[in-house]
C-alpha positions as CSV (number, residue, x, y, z in Angstrom):
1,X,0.0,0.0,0.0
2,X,2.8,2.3,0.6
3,X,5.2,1.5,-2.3
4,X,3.8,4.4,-4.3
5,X,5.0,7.1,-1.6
6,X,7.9,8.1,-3.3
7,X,6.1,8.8,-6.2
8,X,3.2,11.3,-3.7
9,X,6.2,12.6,-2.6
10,X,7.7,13.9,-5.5
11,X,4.0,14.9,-7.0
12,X,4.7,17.5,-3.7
13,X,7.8,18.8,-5.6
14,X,5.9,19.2,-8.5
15,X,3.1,21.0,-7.1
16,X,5.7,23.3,-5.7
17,X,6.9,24.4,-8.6
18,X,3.9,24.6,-10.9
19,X,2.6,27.0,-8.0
20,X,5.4,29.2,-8.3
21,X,5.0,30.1,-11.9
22,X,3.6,32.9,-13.0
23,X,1.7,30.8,-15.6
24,X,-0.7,29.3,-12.9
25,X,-0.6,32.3,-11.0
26,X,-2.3,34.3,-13.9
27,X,-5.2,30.8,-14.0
28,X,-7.2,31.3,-11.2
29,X,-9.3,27.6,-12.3
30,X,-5.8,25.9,-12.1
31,X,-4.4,27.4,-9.1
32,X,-7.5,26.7,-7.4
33,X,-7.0,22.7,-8.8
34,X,-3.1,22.7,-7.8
35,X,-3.6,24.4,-4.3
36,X,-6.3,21.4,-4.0
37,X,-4.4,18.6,-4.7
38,X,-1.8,20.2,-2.8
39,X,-3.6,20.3,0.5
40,X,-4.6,16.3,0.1
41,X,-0.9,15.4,-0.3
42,X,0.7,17.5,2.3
43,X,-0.8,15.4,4.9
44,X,0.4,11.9,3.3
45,X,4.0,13.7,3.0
46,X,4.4,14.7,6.2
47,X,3.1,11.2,8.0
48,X,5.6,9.0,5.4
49,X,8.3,11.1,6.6
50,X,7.6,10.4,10.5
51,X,6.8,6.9,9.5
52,X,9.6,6.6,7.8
53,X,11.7,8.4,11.3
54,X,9.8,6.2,13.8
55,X,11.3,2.7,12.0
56,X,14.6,3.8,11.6
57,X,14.5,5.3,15.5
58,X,12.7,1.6,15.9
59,X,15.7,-0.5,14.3
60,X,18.2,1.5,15.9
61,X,16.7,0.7,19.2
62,X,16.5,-3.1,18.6
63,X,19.9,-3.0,17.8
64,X,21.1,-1.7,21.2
65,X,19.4,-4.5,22.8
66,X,22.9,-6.0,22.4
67,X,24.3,-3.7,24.8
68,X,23.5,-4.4,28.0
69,X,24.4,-0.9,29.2
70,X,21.6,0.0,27.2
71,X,18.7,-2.6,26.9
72,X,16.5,-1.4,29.5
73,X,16.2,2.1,27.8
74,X,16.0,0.3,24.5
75,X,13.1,-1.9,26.0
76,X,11.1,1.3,26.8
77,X,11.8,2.8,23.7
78,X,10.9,-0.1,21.8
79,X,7.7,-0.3,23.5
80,X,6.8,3.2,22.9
81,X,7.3,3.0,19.1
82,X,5.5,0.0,18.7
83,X,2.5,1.6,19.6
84,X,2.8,4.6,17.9
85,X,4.0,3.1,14.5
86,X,0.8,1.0,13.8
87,X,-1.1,3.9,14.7
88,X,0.5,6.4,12.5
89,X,0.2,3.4,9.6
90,X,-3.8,3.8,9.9
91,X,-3.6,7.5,9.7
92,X,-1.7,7.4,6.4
93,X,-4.2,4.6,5.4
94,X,-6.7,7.2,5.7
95,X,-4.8,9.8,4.2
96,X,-4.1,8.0,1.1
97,X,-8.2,7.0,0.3
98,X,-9.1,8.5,-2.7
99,X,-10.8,11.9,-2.7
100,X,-14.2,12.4,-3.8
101,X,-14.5,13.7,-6.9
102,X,-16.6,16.4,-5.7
103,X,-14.8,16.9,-2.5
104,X,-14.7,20.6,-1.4
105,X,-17.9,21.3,-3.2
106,X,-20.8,23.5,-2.3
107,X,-24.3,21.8,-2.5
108,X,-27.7,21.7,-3.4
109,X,-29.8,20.6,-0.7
110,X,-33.5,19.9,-2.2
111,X,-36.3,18.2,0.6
112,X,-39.2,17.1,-0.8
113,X,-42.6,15.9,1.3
114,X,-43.4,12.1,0.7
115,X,-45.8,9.6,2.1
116,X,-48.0,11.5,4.7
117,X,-50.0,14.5,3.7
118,X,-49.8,17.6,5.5
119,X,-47.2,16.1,7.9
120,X,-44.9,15.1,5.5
121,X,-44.9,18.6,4.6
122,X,-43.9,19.6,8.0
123,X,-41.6,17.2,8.5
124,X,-39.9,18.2,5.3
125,X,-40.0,21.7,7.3
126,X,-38.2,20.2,10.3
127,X,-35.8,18.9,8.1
128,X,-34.8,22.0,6.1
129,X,-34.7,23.6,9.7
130,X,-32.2,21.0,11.1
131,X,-30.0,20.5,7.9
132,X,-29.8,25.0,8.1
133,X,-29.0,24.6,12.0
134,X,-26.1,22.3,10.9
135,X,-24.9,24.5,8.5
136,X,-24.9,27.8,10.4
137,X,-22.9,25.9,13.3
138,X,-20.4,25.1,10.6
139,X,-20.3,28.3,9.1
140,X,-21.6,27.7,6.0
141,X,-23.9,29.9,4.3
142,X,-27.4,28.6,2.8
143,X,-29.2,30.1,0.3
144,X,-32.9,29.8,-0.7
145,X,-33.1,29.0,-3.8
146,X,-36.8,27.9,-4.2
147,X,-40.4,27.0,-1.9
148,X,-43.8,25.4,-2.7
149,X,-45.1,26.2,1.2
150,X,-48.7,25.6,2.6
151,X,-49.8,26.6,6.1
152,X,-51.3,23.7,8.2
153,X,-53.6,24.3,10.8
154,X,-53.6,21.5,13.9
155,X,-55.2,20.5,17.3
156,X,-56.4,23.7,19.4
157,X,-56.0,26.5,16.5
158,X,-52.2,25.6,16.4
159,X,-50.5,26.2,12.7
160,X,-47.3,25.8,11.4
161,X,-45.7,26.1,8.2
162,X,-44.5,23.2,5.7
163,X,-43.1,22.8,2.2
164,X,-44.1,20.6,-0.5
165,X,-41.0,21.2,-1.8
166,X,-38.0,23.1,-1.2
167,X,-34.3,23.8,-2.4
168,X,-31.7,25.7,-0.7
169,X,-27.9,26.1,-1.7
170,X,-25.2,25.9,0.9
171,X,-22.0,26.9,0.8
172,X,-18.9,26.4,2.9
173,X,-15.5,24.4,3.6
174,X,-16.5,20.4,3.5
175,X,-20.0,20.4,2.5
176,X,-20.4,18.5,0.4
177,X,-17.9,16.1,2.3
178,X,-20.1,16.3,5.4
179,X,-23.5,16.2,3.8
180,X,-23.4,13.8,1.1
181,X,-24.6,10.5,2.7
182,X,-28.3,12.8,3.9
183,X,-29.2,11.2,-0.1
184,X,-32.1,8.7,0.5
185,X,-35.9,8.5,2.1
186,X,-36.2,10.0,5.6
187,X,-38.8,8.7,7.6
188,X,-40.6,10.0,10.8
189,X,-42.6,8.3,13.3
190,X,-44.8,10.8,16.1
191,X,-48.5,12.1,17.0
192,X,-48.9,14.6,14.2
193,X,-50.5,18.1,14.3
194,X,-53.7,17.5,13.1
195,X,-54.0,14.1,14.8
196,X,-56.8,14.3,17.9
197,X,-56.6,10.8,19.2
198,X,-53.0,11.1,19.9
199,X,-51.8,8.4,17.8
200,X,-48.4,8.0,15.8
201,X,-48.2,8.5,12.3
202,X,-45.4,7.7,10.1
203,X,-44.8,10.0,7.0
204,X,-41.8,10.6,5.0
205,X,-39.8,13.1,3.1
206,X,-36.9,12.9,0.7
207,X,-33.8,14.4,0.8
208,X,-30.9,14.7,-2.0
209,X,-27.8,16.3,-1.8
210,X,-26.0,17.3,-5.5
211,X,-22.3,19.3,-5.8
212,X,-22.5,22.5,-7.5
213,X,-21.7,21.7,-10.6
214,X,-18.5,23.4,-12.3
215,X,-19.1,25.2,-15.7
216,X,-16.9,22.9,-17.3
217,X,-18.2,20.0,-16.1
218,X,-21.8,21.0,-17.5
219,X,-21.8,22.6,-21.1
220,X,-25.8,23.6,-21.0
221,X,-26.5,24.8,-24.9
222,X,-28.7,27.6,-25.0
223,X,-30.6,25.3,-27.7
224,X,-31.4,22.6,-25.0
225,X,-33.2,25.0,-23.3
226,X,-37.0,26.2,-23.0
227,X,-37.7,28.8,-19.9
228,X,-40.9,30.4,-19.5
229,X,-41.3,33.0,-17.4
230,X,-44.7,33.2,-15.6
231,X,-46.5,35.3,-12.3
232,X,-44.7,33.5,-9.2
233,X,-48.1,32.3,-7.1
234,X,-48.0,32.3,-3.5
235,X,-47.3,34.7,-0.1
236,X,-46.0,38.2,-2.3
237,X,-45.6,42.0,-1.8
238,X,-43.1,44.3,-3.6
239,X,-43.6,43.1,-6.8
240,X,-43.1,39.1,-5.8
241,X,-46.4,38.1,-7.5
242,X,-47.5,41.3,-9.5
243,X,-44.8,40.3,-12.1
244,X,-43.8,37.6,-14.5
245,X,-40.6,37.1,-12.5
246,X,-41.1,33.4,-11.9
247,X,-39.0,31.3,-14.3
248,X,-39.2,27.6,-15.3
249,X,-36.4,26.3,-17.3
250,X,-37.0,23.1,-19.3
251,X,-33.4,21.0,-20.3
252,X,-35.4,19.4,-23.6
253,X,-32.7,16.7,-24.0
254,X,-33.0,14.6,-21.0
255,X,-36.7,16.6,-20.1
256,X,-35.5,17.8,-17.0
257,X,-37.7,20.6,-15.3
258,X,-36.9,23.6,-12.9
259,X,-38.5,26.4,-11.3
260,X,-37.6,29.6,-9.7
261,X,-40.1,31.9,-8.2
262,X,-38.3,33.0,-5.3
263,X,-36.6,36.4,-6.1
264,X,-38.3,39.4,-7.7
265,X,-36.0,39.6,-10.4
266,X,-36.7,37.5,-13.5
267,X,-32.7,37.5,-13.8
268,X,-32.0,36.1,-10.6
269,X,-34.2,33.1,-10.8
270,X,-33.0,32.3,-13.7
271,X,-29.5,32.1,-12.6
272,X,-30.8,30.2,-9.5
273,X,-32.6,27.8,-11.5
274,X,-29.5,27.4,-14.1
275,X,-27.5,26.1,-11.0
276,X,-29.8,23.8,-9.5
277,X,-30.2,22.2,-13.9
278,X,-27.0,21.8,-13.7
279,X,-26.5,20.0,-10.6
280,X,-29.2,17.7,-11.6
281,X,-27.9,17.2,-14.7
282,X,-24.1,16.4,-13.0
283,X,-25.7,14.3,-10.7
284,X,-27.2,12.1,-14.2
285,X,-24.0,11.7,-15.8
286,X,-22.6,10.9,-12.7
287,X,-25.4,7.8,-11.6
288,X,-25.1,6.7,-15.9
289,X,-21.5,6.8,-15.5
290,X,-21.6,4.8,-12.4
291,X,-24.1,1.9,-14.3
292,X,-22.0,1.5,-17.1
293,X,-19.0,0.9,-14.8
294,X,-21.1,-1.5,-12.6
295,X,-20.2,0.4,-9.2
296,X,-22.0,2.1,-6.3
297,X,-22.6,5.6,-6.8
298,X,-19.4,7.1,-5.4
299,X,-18.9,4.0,-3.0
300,X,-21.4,5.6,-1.0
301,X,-22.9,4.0,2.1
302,X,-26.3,1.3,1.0
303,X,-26.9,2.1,-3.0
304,X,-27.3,6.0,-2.5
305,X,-30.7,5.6,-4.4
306,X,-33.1,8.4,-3.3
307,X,-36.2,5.2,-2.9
308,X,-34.0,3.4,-0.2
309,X,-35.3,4.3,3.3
310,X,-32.0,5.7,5.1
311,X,-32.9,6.8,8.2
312,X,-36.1,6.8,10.9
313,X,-36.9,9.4,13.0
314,X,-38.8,7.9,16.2
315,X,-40.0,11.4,18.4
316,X,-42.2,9.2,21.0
317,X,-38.8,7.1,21.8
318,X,-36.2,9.8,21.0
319,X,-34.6,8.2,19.2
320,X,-32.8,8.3,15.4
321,X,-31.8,5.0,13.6
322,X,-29.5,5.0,10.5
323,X,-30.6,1.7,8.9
324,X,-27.2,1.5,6.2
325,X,-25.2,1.4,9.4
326,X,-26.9,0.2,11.9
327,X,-26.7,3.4,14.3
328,X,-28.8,4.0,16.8
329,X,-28.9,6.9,19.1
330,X,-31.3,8.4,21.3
331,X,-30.6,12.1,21.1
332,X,-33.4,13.1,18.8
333,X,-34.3,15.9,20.5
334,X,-30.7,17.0,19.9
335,X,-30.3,16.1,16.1
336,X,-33.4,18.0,14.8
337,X,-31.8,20.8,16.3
338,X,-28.9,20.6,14.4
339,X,-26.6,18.9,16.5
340,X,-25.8,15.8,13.3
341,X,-22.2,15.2,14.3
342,X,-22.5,12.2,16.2
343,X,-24.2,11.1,12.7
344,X,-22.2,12.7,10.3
345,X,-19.4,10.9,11.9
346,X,-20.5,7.4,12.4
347,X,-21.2,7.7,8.7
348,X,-17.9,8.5,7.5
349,X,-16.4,6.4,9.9
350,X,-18.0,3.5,8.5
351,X,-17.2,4.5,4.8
352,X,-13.7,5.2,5.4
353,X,-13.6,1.3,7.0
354,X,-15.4,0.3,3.7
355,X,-12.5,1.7,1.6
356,X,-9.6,0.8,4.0
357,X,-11.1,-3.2,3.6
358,X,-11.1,-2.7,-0.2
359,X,-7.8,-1.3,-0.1
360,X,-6.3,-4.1,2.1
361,X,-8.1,-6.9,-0.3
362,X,-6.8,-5.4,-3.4
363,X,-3.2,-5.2,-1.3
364,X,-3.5,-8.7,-0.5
């Protein structure tokens, strides 16, 4: 696993160099792709080279266990850098699992109500909610992007607001890294609303997470496209509904649909509604790309497939179950608040050991 070191290590040198000239400094795409693959290798670089240290420290101590004078100290020393050597191993393990390809991305984040009515559409509420919590407590920045909400009205002239649908961007360091195993059929189990008998329901929403796509990745042909503008419908004021500022773009080869409605300006959603096409239409090439080759979608965790039922969402127990993993915590009242580390990191967790077993199979 560690024979091709040398060869990361002098991709370091490289990177070095191409950073220096003036040529990349004046290619703000390529610098960006250079200082990337830079900061993944660094870390592999510097743990080789204390690997590397800790056996030669390691076989120089084993070799004074001839000298009586100093066996004792070598004993200790020995000790000490057996333990830390295997550990350091794992580490560059990790370090040397391939990247993502859209590691570093922003995301789309689109919720849409399921199975369940009204409360699907406030669960898909609760969702948006805890997924925004998330991101603020990262710093990340989210962005609505679009809304189809409805107003439901519950038990003792109580209301609360729900989406049928709704898209957000967010943007920050890692997340798409941190967000993209939320892909897949939420489902939640509690007394509705609107329910007067006090029994549990269970409804369901669906989540998807797609990386902003880059412009080169995507080449959208004017052509392909049919957008009709239209009066945006819902909650307005300040020109919201009183124009035809709502656009729906239409990609005619592959008959993908989106909508925009959200801004006043006719120019705005149409640039919203352009990034959320082409993340949809990434996320397409991506899932034909991955049929043809006969692999999961980005080795994610269970088949990634927005039908599979991912995750449960018990309130009467508190308690949230990952079903790809097998996680269960009770902490649900702490999770819809935004507090998805302990998920988020069970997750990865488990697909980093996925890849580490594949790697030590296809080492064997």
């Amino acid at each position: 696993m560690f024979q091709r070191l040398d060869q990361v290590e002098a991709r370091l040198a490289e990177l070095d160099q191409a950073l220096m000239d003036p040529a990349t400094l004046s290619n703000r795409r390529r610098m960006r792709e250079l200082t990337r693959e830079r900061s993944r290798i660094v870390p592999v670089v510097e743990r080789w080279r204390e690997l590397q240290k800790l056996e030669e420290e390691l076989a120089g101590a084993r070799e004074l266990l001839a000298d009586p004078e100093y066996r004792d100290i070598a004993r200790a020393e020995i000790a000490e850098l057996e333990e830390r050597i295997p550990a350091l191993k794992q580490e560059l393990k990790l370090a040397l699992l391939p990247p993502d390809p859209f590691e570093g991305r922003d995301v789309i984040l689109e919720i849409r109500a399921g199975t369940g009515g009204d409360e699907a559409c406030l669960f898909a509420a609760d969702l948006l909610r805890m997924y925004t919590r998330y991101a603020e407590s990262q710093g990340w920045k989210v962005e609505l992007i679009s809304a189809s909400e409805i107003t439901v009205g519950g038990v003792g002239g109580r209301t609360a607001v729900g989406y049928r649908e709704v898209i957000t961007q967010i943007s920050g360091d890692d997340a798409y890294t941190h967000l993209q195993w939320e892909s897949g059929v939420h489902r939640v189990q509690r007394v509705p609303l609107t329910e007067t008998q006090g029994r549990i329901h269970t409804s369901a929403a669906t989540v998807a997470i797609l990386p902003v796509a880059d412009e080169v990745e995507v080449d959208i042909a004017d052509s392909d496209l049919r957008i009709d503008v239209y009066r945006a419908s819902g909650p307005g004021g300040q020109s919201v509904n009183t124009t035809d500022s709502a656009v729906r773009i239409t990609h005619l080869p592959t008959g993908l649909v989106v909508t925009c409605q959200d801004e006043k300006s006719q120019h705005k959603n149409k640039a919203k509604a352009l990034k959320v096409l082409a993340a949809r239409l990434l996320e397409k090439m991506q899932a034909e790309q991955d049929a043809v080759e006969a692999e999961e979608r980005r080795s994610q965790i269970g088949s990634g497939d927005r039908s599979e039922r991912i995750r449960t969402y018990n309130f009467p127990q508190n308690r949230l179950t990952d079903h790809r993993i097998g996680l269960t915590l009770y902490q649900l009242d702490r999770i819809v608040e935004g507090d998805l580390d302990p998920v988020i990191s069970a997750l990865n967790a488990e697909f980093q050991a996925r890849m580490l077993a594949r790697m030590d199979d296809a080492g064997a």
